[in-house]
Residue frames relative to the residue before (quaternion, step in Angstrom):
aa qw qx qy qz dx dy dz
X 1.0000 0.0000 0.0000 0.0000 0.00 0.00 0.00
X 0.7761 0.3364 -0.2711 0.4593 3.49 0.98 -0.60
X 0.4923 0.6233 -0.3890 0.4667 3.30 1.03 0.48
X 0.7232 0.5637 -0.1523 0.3688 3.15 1.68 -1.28
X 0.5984 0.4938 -0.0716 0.6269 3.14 2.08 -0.84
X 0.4817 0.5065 -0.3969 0.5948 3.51 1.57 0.44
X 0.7715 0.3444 -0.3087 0.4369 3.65 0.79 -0.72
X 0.5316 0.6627 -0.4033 0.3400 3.23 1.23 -0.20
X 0.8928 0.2886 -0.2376 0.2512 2.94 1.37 -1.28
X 0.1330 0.8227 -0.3329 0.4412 2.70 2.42 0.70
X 0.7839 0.4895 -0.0681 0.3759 3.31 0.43 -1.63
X 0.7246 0.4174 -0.0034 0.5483 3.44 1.09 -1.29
X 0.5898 0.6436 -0.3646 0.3240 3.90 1.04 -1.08
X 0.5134 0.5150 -0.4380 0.5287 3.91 0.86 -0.45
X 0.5212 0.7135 -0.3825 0.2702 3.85 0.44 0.02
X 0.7489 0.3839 -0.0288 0.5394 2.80 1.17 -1.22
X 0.5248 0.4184 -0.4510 0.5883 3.29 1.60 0.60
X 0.6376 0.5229 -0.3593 0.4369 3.69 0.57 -0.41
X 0.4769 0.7472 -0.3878 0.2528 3.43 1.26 -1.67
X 0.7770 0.5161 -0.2707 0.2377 3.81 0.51 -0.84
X 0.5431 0.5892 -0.2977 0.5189 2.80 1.85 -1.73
X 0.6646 0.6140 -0.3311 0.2679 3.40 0.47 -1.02
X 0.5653 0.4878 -0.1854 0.6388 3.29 0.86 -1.46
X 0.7657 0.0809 -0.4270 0.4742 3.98 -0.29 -0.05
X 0.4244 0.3801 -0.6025 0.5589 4.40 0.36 0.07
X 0.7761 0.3695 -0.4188 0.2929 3.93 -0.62 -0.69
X 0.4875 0.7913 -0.1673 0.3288 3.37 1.62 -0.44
X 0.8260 0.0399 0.2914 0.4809 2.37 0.17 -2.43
X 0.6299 0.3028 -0.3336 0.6326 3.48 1.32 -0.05
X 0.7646 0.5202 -0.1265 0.3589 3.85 -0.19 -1.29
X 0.7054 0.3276 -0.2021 0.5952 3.91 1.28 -0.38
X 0.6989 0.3494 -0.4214 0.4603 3.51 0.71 -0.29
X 0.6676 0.4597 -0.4784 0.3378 3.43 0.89 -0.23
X 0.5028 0.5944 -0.4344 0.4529 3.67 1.31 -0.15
X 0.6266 0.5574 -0.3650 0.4043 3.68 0.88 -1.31
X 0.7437 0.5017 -0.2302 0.3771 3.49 0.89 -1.16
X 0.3781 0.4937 -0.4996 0.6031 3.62 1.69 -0.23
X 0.8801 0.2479 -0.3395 0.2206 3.67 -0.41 -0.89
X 0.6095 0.5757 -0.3705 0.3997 3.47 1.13 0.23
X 0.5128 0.6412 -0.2932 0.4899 3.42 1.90 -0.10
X 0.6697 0.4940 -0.1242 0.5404 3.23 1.64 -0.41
X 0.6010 0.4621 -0.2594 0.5983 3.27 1.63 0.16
X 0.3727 -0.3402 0.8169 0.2795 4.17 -1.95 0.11
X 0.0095 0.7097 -0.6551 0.2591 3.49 -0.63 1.80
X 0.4856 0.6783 -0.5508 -0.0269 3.25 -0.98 0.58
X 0.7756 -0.3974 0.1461 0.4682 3.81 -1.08 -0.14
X 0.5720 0.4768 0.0439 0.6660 2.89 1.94 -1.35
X 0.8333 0.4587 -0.1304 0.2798 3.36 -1.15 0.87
X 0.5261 -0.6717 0.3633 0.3742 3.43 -0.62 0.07
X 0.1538 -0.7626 0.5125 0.3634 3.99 -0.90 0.47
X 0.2909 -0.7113 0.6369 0.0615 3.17 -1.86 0.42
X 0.3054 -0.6162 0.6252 0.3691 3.62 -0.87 0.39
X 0.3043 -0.7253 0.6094 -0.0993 2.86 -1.84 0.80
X 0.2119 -0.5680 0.7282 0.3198 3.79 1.05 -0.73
X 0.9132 0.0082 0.3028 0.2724 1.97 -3.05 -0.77
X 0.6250 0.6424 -0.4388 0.0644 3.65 0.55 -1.17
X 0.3862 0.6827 -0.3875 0.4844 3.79 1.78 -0.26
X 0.7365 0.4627 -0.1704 0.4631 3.32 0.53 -1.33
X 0.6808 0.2807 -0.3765 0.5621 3.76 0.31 -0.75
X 0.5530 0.3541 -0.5468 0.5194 4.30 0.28 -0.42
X 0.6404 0.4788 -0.5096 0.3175 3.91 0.17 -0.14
X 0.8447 0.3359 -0.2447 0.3373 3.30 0.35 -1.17
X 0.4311 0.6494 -0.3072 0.5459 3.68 1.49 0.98
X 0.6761 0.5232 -0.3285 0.4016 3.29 1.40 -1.24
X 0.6231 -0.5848 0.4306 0.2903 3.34 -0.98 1.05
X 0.7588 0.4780 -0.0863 0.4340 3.15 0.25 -2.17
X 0.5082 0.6092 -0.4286 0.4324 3.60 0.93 -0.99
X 0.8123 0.3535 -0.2098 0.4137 3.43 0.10 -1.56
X 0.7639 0.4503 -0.2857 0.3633 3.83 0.59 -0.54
X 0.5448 0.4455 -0.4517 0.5484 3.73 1.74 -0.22
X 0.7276 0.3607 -0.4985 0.3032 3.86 0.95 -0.38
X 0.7950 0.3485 -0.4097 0.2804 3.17 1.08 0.56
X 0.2181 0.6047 -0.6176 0.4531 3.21 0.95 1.31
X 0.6091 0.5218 -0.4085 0.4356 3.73 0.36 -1.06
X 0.6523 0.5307 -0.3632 0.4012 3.59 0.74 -1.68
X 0.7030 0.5519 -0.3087 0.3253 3.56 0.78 -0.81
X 0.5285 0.5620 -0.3105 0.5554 3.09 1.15 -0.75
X 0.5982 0.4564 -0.4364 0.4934 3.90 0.23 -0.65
X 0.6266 0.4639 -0.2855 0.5574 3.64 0.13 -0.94
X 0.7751 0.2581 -0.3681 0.4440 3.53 -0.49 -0.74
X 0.7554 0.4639 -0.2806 0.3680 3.83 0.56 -1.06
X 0.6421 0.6630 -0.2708 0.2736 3.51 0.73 -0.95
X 0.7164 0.4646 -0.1753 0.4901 3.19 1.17 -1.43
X 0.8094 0.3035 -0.2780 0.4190 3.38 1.39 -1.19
X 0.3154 0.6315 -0.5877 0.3954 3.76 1.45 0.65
X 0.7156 0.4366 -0.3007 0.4548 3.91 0.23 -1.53
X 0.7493 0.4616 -0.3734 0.2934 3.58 0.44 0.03
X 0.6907 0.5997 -0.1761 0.3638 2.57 1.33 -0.62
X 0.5110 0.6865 -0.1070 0.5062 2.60 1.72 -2.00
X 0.6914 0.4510 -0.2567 0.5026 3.92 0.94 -1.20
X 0.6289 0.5469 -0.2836 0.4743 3.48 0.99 -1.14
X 0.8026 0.2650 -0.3919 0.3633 3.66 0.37 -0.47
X 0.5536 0.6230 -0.3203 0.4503 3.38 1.30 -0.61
X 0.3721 0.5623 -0.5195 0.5248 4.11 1.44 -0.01
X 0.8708 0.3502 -0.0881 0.3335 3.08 0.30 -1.80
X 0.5415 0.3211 -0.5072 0.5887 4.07 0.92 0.30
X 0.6289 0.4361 -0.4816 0.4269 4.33 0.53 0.21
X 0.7198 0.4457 -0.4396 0.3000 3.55 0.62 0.23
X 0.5159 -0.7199 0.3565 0.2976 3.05 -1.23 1.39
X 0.1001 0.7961 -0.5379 0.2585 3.15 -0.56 1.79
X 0.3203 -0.6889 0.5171 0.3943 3.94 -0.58 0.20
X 0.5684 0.4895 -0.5014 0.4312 3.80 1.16 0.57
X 0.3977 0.5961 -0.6327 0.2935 3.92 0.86 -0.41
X 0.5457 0.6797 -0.4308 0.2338 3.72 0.12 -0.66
X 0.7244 0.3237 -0.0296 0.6079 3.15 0.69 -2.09
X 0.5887 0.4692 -0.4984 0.4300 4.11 0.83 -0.21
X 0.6670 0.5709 -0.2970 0.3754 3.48 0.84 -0.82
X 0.5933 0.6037 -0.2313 0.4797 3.40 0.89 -0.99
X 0.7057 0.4496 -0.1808 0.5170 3.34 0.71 -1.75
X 0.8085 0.2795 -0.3189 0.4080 3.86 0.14 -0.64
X 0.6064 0.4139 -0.3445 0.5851 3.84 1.28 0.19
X 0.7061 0.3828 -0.5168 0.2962 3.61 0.21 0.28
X 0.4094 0.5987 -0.5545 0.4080 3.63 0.38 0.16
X 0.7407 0.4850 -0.3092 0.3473 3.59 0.81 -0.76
X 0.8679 0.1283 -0.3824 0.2900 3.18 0.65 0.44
X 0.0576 0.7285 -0.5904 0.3425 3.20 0.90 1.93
X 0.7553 -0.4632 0.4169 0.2029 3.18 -1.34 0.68
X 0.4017 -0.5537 0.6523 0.3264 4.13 -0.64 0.19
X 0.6853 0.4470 -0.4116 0.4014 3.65 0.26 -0.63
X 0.7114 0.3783 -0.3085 0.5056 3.73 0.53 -1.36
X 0.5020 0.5051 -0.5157 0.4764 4.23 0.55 -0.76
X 0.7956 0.1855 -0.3582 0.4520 3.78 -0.28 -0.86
X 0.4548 0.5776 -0.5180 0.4373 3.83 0.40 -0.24
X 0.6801 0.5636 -0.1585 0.4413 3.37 0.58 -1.06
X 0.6392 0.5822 -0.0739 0.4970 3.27 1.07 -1.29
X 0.6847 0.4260 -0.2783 0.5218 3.58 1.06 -1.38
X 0.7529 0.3639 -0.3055 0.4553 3.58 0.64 -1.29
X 0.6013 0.4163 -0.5362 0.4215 4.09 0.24 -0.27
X 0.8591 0.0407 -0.2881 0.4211 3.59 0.33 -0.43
X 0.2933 0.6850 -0.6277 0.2252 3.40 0.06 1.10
X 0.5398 -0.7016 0.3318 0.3260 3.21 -0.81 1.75
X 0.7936 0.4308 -0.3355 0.2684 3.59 0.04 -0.53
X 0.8426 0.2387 -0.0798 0.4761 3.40 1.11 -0.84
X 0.4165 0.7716 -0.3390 0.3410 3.26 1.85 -0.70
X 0.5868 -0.5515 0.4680 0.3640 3.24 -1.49 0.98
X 0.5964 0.5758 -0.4190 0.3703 3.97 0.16 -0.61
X 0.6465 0.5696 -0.2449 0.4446 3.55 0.95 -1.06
X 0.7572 0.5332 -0.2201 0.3065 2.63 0.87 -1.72
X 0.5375 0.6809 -0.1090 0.4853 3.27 1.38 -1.60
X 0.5637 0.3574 -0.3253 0.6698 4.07 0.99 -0.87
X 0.6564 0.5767 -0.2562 0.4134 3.67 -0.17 -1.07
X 0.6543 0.5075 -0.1594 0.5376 3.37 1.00 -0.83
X 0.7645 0.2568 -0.1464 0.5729 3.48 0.50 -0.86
X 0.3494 -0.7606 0.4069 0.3658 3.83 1.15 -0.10
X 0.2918 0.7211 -0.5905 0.2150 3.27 0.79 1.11
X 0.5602 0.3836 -0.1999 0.7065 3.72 1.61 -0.45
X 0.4420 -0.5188 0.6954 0.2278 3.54 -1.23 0.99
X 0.6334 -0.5322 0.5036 0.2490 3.36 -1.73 0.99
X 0.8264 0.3360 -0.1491 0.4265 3.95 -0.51 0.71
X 0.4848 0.6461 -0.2027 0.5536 2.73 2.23 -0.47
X 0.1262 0.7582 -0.6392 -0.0265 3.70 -1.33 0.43
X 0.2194 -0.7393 0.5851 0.2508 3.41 -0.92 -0.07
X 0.3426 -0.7082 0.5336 0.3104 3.91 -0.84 1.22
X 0.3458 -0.6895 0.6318 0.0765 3.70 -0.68 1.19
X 0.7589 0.3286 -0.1372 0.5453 3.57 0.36 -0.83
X 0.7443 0.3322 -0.3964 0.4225 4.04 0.54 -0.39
X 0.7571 0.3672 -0.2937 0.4536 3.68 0.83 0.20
X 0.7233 -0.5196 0.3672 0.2682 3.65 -1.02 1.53
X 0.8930 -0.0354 -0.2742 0.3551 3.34 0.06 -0.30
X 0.5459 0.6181 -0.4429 0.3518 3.44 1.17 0.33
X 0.3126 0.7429 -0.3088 0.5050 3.20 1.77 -0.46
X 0.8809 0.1817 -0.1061 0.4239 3.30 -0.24 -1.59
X 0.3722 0.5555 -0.5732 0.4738 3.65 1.49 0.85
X 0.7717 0.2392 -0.2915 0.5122 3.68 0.36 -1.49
X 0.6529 0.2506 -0.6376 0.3229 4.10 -0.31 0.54
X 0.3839 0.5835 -0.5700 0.4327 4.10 0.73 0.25
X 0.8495 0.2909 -0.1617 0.4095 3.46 -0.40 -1.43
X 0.5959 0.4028 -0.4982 0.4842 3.95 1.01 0.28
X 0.7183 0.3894 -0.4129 0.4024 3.56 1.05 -0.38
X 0.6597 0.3508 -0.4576 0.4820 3.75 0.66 -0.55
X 0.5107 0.5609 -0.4984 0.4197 3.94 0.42 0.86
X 0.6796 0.4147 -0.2002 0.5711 3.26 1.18 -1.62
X 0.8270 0.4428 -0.1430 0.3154 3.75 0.76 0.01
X 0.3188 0.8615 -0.2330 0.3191 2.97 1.71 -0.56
X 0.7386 0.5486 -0.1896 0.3428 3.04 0.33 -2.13
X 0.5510 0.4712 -0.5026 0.4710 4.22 0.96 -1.00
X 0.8243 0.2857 -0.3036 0.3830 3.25 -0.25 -1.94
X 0.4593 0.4729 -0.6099 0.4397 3.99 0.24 -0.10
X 0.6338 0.5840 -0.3073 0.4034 4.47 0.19 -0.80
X 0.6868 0.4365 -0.2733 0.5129 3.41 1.25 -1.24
X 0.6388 0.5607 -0.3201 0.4184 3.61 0.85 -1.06
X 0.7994 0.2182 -0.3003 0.4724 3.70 0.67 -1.13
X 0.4492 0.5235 -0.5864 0.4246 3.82 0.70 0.09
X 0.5701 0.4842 -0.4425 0.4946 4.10 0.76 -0.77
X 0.7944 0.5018 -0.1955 0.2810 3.35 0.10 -1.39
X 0.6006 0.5361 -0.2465 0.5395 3.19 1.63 -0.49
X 0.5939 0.6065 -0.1684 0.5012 3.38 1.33 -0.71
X 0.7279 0.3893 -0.3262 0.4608 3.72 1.33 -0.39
X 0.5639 -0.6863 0.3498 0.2976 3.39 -1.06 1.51
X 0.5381 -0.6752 0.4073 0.2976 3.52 -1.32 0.87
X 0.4430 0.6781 -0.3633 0.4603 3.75 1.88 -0.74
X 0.6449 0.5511 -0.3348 0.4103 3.90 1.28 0.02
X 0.5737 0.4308 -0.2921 0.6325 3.27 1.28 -0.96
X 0.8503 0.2483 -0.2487 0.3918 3.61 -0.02 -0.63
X 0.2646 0.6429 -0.4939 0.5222 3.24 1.20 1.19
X 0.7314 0.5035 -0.0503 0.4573 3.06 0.63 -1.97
X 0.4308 0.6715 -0.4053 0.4464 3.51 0.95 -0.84
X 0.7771 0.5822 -0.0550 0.2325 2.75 0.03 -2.12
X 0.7219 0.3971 -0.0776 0.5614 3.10 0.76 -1.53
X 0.2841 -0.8313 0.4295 0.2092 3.95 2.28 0.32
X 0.0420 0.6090 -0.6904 0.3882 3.09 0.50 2.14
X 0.5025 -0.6917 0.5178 0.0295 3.36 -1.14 0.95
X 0.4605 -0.7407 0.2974 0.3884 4.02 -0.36 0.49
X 0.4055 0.5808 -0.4400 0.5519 3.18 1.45 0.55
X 0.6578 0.4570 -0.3323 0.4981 3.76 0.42 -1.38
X 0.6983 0.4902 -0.3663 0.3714 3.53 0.55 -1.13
X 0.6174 0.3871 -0.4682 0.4997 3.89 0.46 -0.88
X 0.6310 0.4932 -0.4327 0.4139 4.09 0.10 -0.80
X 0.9145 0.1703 -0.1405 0.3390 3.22 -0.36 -1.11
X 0.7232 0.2840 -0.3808 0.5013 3.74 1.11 0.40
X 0.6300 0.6231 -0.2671 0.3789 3.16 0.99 -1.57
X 0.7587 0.3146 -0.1663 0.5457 3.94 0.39 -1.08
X 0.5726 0.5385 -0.4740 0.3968 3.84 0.67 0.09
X 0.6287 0.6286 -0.2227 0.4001 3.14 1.42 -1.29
X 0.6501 0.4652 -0.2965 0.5226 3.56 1.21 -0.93
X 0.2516 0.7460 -0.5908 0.1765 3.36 0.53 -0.54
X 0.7844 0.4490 -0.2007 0.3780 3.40 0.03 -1.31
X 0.7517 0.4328 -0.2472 0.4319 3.46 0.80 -1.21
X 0.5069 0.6876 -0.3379 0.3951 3.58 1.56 -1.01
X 0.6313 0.4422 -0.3388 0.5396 3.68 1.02 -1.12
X 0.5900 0.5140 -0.4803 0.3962 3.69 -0.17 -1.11
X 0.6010 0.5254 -0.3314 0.5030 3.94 0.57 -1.94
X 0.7881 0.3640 -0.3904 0.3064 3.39 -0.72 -1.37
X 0.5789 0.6229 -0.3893 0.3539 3.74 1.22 -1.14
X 0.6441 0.6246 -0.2225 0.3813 3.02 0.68 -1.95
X 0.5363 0.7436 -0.1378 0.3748 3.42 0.76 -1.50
X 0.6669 0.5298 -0.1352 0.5062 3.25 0.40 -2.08
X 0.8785 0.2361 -0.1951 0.3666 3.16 -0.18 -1.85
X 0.6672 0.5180 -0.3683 0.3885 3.52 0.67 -0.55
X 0.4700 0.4953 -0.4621 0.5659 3.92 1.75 -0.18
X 0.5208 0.5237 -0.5652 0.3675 4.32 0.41 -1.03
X 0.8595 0.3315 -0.0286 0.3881 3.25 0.22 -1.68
X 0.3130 0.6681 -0.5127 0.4390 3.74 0.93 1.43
X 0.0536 0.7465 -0.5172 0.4153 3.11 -0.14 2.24
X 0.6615 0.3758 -0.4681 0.4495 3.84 0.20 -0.40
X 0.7485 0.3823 -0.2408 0.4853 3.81 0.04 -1.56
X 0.6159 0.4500 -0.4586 0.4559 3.77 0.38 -0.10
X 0.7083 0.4876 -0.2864 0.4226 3.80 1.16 -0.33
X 0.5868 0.5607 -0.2397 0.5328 3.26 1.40 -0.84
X 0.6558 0.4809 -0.2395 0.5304 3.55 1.01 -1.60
X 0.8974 0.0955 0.1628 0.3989 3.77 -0.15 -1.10
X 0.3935 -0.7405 0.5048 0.2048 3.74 1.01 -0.08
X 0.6042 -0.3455 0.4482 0.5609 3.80 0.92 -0.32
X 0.7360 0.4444 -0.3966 0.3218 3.51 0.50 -0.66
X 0.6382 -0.0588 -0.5879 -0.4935 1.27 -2.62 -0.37
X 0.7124 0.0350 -0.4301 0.5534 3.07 -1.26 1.46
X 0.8418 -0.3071 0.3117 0.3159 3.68 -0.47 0.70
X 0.4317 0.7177 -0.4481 0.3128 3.59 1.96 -0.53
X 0.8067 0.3133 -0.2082 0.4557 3.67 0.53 -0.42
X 0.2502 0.8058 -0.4302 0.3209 3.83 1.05 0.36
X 0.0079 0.9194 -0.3873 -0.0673 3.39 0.08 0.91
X 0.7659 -0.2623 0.1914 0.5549 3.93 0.03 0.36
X 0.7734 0.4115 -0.1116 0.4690 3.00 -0.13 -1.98
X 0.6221 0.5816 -0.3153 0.4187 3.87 0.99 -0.54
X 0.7147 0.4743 -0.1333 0.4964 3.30 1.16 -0.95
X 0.4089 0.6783 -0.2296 0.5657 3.06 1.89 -0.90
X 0.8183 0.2425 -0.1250 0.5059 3.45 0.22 -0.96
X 0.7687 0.3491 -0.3947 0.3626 3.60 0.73 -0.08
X 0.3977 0.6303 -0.5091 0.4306 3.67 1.61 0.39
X 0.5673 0.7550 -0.1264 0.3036 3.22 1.20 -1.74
X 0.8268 0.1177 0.1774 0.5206 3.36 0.56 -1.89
X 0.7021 0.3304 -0.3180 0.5448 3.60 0.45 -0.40
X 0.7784 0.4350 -0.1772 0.4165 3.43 0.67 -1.30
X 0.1096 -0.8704 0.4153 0.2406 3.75 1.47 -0.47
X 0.5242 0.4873 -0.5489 0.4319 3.20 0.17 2.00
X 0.2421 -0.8433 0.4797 -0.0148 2.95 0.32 2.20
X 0.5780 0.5672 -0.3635 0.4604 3.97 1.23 -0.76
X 0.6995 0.4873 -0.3179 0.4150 3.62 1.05 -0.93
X 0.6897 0.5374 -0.1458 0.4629 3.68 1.23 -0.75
X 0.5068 0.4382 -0.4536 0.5877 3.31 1.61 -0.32
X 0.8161 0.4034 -0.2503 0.3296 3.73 0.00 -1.08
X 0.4637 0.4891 -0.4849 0.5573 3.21 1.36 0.65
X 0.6101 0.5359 -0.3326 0.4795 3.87 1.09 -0.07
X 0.7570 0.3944 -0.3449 0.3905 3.15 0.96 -0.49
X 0.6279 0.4262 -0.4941 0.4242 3.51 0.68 0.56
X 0.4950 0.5928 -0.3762 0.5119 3.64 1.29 0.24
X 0.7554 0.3531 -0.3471 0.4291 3.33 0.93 -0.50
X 0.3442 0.8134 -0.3224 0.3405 2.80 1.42 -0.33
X 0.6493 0.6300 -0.0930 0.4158 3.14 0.86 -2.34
X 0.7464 0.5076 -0.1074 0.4168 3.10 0.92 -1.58
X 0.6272 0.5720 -0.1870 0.4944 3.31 1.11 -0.73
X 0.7772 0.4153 -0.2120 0.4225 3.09 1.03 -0.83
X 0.6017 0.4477 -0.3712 0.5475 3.57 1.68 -0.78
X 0.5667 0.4504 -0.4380 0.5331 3.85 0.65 -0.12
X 0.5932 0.4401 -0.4168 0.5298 4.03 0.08 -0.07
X 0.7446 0.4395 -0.3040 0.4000 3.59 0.62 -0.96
X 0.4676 0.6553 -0.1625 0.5706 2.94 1.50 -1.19
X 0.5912 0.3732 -0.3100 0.6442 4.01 0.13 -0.69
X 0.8370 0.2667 -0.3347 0.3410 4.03 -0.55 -1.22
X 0.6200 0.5758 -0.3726 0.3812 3.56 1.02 -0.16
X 0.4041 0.6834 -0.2231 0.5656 3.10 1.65 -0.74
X 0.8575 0.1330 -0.2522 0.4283 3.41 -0.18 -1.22
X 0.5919 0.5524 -0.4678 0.3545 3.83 0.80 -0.32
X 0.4872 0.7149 -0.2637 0.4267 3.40 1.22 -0.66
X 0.6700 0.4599 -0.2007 0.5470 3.59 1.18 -1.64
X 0.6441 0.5363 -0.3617 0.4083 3.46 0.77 -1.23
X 0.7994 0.4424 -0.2163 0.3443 3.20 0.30 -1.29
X 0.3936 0.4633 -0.4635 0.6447 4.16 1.72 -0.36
X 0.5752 0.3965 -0.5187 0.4928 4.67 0.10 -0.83
């Protein structure tokens, strides 16, 4: 018996090192996402009596106009941001890893924007491209690419709009994934480049065939990150544009919050989340199997 109650607690003792994480994922991640299934199934509001409902959240969803066109504005935004975050994000981290007496001030300079405020980035945002006085204008005007008196409304037209809230967020954002890239990049052995040398690979050949194999790993994590943190782009699109103009730039999580809170129907706004998480769930799963076939196949 005491031999038997030795393997148990052999077997079983890592438990009680996990036991917490668990208890705060079962907490704080894992129950609200159940709570929110059952309030999606309910006539929810701040005010008022609840009621069960069924599906009936769900079928007013798949009807709702707006529902289907803010999740694809958001969707756009993934596409437009994702591809130009990793390029960038890679492009400045090249350039805070070279051995220079400027990596200092390059580093500094492309990570501080990140930790300003969402309020002061779109503040920022409203006045650089505000047609009349805004530095963009001003700056065309300047070079006479804009006739004097002339201005262009950056913010009152659909796609110029969603040019200046792109380039204020991959500015206001940049600076993390640019950290992840050169902590990787720092992290890859020099016995590779001067492999490659050798074998008179060129600094082109070298970023291809060592440099970008090596990221592999971090590139997924970025693009994820990326993704989910474009789904759920919602403060600077309010500050910057309001959804407008006409609603062309309204992103999910906006609408999300104005069924929710303004409109007080918190059951309708949850079950508009649960196909987003959904989404999300699924490009992270895909994300994970690409990942591991990827690993297998470098074994």
């Amino acid at each position: 018996m005491p031999h038997n109650r030795l393997n148990l607690k052999r077997r079983y003792g890592y438990l009680i090192y996990i036991l917490p994480f668990m208890l705060v994922y079962l907490v704080f991640t894992l129950w609200p996402i159940l709570y929110g299934f059952y309030m999606s199934l309910h006539k929810w509001g701040i005010t008022g009596p609840i009621s069960f409902v069924g599906l009936h959240n769900y079928q007013y969803l798949l009807k709702d106009e707006m529902f289907w066109s803010s999740l694809g504005h958001s969707s756009l935004f993934v596409f437009i941001s994702t591809p130009l975050m990793v390029v960038l994000a890679l492009g400045t981290a090249l350039l805070c890893n070279l051995g220079t007496r400027w990596k200092t001030f390059f580093r500094t300079g492309f990570f501080l924007p990140t930790v300003l405020s969402v309020t002061v980035v779109s503040y920022l945002g409203t006045y650089i491209f505000n047609p009349s006085i805004g530095l963009v204008n001003t700056l065309l005007r300047y070079v006479h690419v804009l006739p004097q008196g002339s201005n262009i409304d950056w913010l009152g037209n659909t796609p110029t709009a969603w040019l200046a809230i792109t380039l204020v967020t991959l500015w206001w954002t940049v600076g993390t994934n640019m950290l992840l890239f050169l902590a990787a990049l720092q992290d890859i052995p020099d016995s590779l480049y001067e492999a490659a040398a050798l074998d008179g690979a060129t600094p082109l050949q070298r970023f291809i065939y060592v440099t970008l194999p090596q990221l592999r790993s971090i590139m997924g994590v970025i693009i994820m990150l990326q993704i989910i943190a474009s789904y759920k782009i919602f403060p600077q699109i309010y500050y910057m544009t309001k959804g407008g103009p006409n609603n062309t730039t309204k992103p999910i999580i906006q609408y999300i919050y104005e069924q929710g809170f303004m409109n007080d129907r918190l059951g309708y706004s949850v079950s508009m989340s649960v196909p987003l998480f959904i989404i999300l769930l699924a490009l992270a799963l895909i994300q994970l199997r690409l990942r591991g076939r990827s690993e297998g196949g470098i074994q």
